[in-house]
N, C-alpha and C positions, 0 to 999 in steps of 0.2 A: 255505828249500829252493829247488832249482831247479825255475821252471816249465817244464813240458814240453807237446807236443804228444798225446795219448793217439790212435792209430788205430786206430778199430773196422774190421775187414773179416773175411770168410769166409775159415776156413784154404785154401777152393779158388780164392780169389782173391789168398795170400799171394805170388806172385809181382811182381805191379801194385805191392800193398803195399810189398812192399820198394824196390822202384823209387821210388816217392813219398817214400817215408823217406828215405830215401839223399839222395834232391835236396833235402827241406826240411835235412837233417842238411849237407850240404855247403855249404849256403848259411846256418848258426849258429842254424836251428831244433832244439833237442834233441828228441828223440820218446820215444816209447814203445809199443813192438809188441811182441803177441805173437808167437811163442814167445820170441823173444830176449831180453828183457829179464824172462820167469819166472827165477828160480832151480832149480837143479837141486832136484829133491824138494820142492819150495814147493805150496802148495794153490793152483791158479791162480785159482777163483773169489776168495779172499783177494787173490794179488796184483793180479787185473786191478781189484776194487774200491777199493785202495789206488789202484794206479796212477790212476784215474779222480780220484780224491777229493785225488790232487797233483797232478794236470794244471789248466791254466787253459785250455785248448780240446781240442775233437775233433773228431778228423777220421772222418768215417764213410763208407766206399768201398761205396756203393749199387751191387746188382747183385741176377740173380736169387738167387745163389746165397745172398750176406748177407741178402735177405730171408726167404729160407727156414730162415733161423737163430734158435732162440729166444734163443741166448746175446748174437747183436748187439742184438735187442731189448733184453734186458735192461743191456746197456752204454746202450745209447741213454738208457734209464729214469735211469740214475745219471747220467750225465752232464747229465740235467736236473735231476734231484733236487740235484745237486750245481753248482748254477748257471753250467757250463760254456757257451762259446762253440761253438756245434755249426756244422761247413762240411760238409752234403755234397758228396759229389764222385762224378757215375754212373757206373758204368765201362760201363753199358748200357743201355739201352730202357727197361728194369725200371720200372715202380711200386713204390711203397712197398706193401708188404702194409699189413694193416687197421691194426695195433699199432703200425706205424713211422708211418702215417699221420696216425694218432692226435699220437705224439708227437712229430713232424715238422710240424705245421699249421702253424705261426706259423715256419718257417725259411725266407725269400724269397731267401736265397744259396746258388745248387747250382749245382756248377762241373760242367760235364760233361767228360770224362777224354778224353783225346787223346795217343796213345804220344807221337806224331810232337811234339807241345808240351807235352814237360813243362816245362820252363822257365815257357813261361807258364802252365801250372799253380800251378806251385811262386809266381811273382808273385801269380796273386788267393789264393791258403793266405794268403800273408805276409798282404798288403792289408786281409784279416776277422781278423786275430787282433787277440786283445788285448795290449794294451801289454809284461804281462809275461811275454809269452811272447817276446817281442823282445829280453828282458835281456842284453848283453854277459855274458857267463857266464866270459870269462878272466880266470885270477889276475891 
């Protein structure tokens, strides 16, 4: 199977999101965001848990608004359970709430978000992933 990138962020921060995707996607990082990559009529909690459990990194777009979310929580949780490579990336100020805190302690790489560089955003993403998230993926 192809490995992919899995991006946890707040649907009111799905805008940034897509921007980060787009640039790891242009540059042969494949992703995985919601909404785009649910199926029409799909159970999302099913697909996002899938999605996680075939990823080999995530990317988690820290802000108030994804703290405030118990669903990025629980993305966070499986993407540990599921011994993924976790990159935060702040889009803001934000603290980790208590739960992210929790299982965020042992993560010393947090990229902090800058419109004006995403390029070199999208460089330290590549830089922390693991290997096969790197796969040449063309026939």
């Amino acid at each position: 199977m192809e490995k992919r990138i899995f991006i946890s962020h707040s649907s009111k921060d799905h805008a940034v999101a897509e921007v980060i995707c787009n640039a790891l996607e242009a540059n042969g990082v494949k992703c995985w965001i919601a909404p785009r990559d649910i199926p029409y009529g799909a159970a999302w909690a099913g697909e996002i848990s899938k999605a996680i459990s075939d990823s080999s990194a995530f990317l988690f777009l820290s802000s108030e608004k994804s703290n405030a979310s118990n669903q990025v929580s629980r993305e966070i949780q499986l993407a540990i359970e599921n011994g993924l490579t976790i990159i935060p990336i702040k889009l803001d100020g934000t603290q980790y709430n208590d739960a992210n805190k929790y299982y965020l302690a042992t993560i010393h790489c947090v990229i902090e978000y800058d419109a004006s560089k995403t390029h070199k955003i999208v460089e330290d993403i590549i830089k922390n992933l693991p290997e096969e998230s790197l796969e040449n993926t063309e026939s």
